[in-house]
C-alpha positions in Angstrom: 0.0 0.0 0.0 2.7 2.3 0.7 4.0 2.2 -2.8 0.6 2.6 -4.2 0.4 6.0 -2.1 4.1 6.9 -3.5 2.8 6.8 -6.7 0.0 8.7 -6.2 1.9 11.6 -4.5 4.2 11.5 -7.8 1.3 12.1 -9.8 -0.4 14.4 -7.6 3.0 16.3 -7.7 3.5 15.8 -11.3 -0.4 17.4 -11.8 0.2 20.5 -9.8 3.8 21.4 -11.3 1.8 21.3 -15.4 -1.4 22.9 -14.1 1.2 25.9 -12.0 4.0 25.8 -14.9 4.3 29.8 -16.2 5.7 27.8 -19.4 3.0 27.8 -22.3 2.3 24.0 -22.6 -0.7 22.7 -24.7 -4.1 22.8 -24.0 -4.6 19.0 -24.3 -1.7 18.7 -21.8 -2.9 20.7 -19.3 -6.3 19.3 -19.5 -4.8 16.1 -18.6 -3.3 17.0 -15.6 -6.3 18.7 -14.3 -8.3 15.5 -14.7 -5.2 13.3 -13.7 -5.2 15.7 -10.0 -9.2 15.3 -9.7 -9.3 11.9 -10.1 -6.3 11.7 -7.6 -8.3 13.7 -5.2 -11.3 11.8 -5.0 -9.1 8.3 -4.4 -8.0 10.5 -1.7 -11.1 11.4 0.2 -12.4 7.7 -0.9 -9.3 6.6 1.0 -9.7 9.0 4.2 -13.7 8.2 4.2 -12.8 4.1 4.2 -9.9 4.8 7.0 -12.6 6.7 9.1 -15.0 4.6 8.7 -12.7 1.4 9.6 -11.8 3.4 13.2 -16.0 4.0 13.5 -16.7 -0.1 12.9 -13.7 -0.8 15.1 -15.3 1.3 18.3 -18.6 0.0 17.1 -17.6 -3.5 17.4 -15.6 -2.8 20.8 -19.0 -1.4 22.2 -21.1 -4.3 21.3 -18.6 -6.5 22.9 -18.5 -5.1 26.1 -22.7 -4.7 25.8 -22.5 -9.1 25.6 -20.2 -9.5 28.2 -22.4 -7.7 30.8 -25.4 -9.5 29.5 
Protein backbone atom coordinates (compact mmCIF):
# COMPACT_ATOMS: atom_id res chain seq x y z
CA UNK A 1 0.00 0.00 0.00
CA UNK A 2 2.70 2.31 0.72
CA UNK A 3 4.04 2.16 -2.80
CA UNK A 4 0.58 2.59 -4.18
CA UNK A 5 0.41 5.98 -2.11
CA UNK A 6 4.15 6.87 -3.52
CA UNK A 7 2.84 6.82 -6.72
CA UNK A 8 0.01 8.71 -6.23
CA UNK A 9 1.91 11.62 -4.48
CA UNK A 10 4.19 11.52 -7.76
CA UNK A 11 1.31 12.14 -9.82
CA UNK A 12 -0.35 14.45 -7.57
CA UNK A 13 2.97 16.34 -7.69
CA UNK A 14 3.51 15.84 -11.28
CA UNK A 15 -0.36 17.43 -11.85
CA UNK A 16 0.18 20.51 -9.77
CA UNK A 17 3.80 21.37 -11.29
CA UNK A 18 1.75 21.31 -15.42
CA UNK A 19 -1.39 22.88 -14.09
CA UNK A 20 1.21 25.88 -11.95
CA UNK A 21 3.96 25.79 -14.89
CA UNK A 22 4.32 29.84 -16.17
CA UNK A 23 5.69 27.79 -19.36
CA UNK A 24 3.04 27.75 -22.27
CA UNK A 25 2.27 24.04 -22.60
CA UNK A 26 -0.68 22.70 -24.71
CA UNK A 27 -4.08 22.75 -24.03
CA UNK A 28 -4.60 19.01 -24.26
CA UNK A 29 -1.73 18.73 -21.83
CA UNK A 30 -2.88 20.66 -19.27
CA UNK A 31 -6.34 19.34 -19.52
CA UNK A 32 -4.84 16.11 -18.59
CA UNK A 33 -3.25 17.03 -15.64
CA UNK A 34 -6.28 18.71 -14.29
CA UNK A 35 -8.32 15.54 -14.75
CA UNK A 36 -5.21 13.33 -13.70
CA UNK A 37 -5.21 15.70 -9.98
CA UNK A 38 -9.25 15.30 -9.66
CA UNK A 39 -9.27 11.89 -10.10
CA UNK A 40 -6.29 11.75 -7.64
CA UNK A 41 -8.25 13.74 -5.23
CA UNK A 42 -11.30 11.76 -5.02
CA UNK A 43 -9.12 8.31 -4.42
CA UNK A 44 -7.95 10.52 -1.75
CA UNK A 45 -11.15 11.44 0.16
CA UNK A 46 -12.41 7.69 -0.89
CA UNK A 47 -9.33 6.56 1.03
CA UNK A 48 -9.67 8.99 4.16
CA UNK A 49 -13.67 8.16 4.21
CA UNK A 50 -12.83 4.12 4.17
CA UNK A 51 -9.93 4.78 6.98
CA UNK A 52 -12.64 6.69 9.06
CA UNK A 53 -15.05 4.55 8.71
CA UNK A 54 -12.68 1.39 9.63
CA UNK A 55 -11.79 3.43 13.19
CA UNK A 56 -15.99 3.98 13.51
CA UNK A 57 -16.69 -0.09 12.93
CA UNK A 58 -13.71 -0.75 15.12
CA UNK A 59 -15.34 1.32 18.33
CA UNK A 60 -18.62 0.02 17.06
CA UNK A 61 -17.64 -3.49 17.38
CA UNK A 62 -15.59 -2.80 20.85
CA UNK A 63 -18.99 -1.43 22.21
CA UNK A 64 -21.12 -4.31 21.28
CA UNK A 65 -18.60 -6.48 22.93
CA UNK A 66 -18.49 -5.07 26.05
CA UNK A 67 -22.67 -4.74 25.83
CA UNK A 68 -22.52 -9.13 25.61
CA UNK A 69 -20.20 -9.53 28.17
CA UNK A 70 -22.38 -7.75 30.82
CA UNK A 71 -25.40 -9.52 29.53
Amino acid sequence: MNILRKIRQGLRDAAQIIIIAPVKLPVKVVAVARYVALVIGLLEALDSEKEADGVKREDKGQAEEGRDETQ
